[in-house]
C-alpha positions in Angstrom: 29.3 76.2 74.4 29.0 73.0 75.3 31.2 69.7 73.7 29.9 66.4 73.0 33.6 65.5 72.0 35.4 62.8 74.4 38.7 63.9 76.2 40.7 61.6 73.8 39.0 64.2 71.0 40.1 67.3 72.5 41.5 69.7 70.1 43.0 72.1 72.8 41.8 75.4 70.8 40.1 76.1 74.1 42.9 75.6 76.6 43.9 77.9 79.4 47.7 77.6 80.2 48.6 78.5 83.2 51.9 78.7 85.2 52.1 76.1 88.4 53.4 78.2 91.2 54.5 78.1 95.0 52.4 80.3 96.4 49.0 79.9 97.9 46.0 80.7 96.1 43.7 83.0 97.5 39.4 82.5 98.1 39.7 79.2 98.9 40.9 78.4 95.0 42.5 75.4 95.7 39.6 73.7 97.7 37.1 74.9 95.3 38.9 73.8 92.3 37.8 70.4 90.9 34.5 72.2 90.8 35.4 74.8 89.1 37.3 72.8 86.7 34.3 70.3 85.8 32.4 73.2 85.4 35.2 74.4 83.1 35.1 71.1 81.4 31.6 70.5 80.9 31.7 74.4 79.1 34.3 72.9 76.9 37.2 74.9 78.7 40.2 73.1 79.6 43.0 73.8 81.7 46.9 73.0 81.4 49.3 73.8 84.1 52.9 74.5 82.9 56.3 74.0 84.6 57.4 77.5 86.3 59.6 78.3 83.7 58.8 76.9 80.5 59.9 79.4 77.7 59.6 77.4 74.7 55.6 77.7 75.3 55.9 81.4 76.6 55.7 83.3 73.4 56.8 86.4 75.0 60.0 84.7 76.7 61.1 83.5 72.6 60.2 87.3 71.7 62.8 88.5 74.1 65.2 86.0 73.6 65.3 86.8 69.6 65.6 90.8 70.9 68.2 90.1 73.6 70.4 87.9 72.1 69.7 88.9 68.0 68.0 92.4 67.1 69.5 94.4 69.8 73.2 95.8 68.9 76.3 95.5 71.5 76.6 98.9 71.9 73.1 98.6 73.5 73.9 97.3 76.8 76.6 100.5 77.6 74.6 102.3 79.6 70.5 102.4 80.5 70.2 105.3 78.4 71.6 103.1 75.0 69.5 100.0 76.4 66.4 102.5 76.2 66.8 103.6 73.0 67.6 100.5 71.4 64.7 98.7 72.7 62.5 101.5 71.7 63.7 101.1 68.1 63.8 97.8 68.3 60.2 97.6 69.2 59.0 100.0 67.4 60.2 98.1 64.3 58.8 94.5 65.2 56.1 93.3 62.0 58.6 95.9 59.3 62.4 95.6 60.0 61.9 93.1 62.6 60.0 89.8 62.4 59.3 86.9 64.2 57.5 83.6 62.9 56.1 81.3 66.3 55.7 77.9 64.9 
């Protein structure tokens, strides 16, 4: 699946994200990696590192934050037993009762 398309071009459908982190990569990664990522390139693959904690592009982190702070009831957060059972139903009604819309 190669591209003929120039960077300035790139329509990002095929774009890893991936978190930047602290911690050292293992096999050799970070040595090998301007090889890997030409490779990458050439296949049309491209690669964007994100800040280590960037929620507003972390669809799971504006998932929880419209459960924690909206769908789940006060009550919820008595005990671990309430918490359970609320998220359960909660979940279990995300796409009917609940619903979410990422744009």
């Amino acid at each position: 699946m190669s591209s003929d398309k120039k960077p300035s071009e790139h329509d990002y459908s095929s774009t890893l994200f991936l978190p930047e982190t602290n911690f050292p990569m293992r096999a050799g990664l970070p040595q090998k990696e301007p090889e890997i990522l030409a490779r990458w390139q050439k296949e049309g693959l491209y690669l964007k590192f994100l800040p280590p904690y960037c929620p507003e592009l972390n669809l799971i982190e504006i998932l929880w934050r419209k459960i924690k702070y909206e769908w789940l009831p006060l009550d919820a957060y008595q005990s671990f037993k309430t918490m359970t059972e609320a998220l359960f139903e909660v979940i279990g009604g995300i796409g009917s009762k609940y619903r979410i819309t990422f744009a």
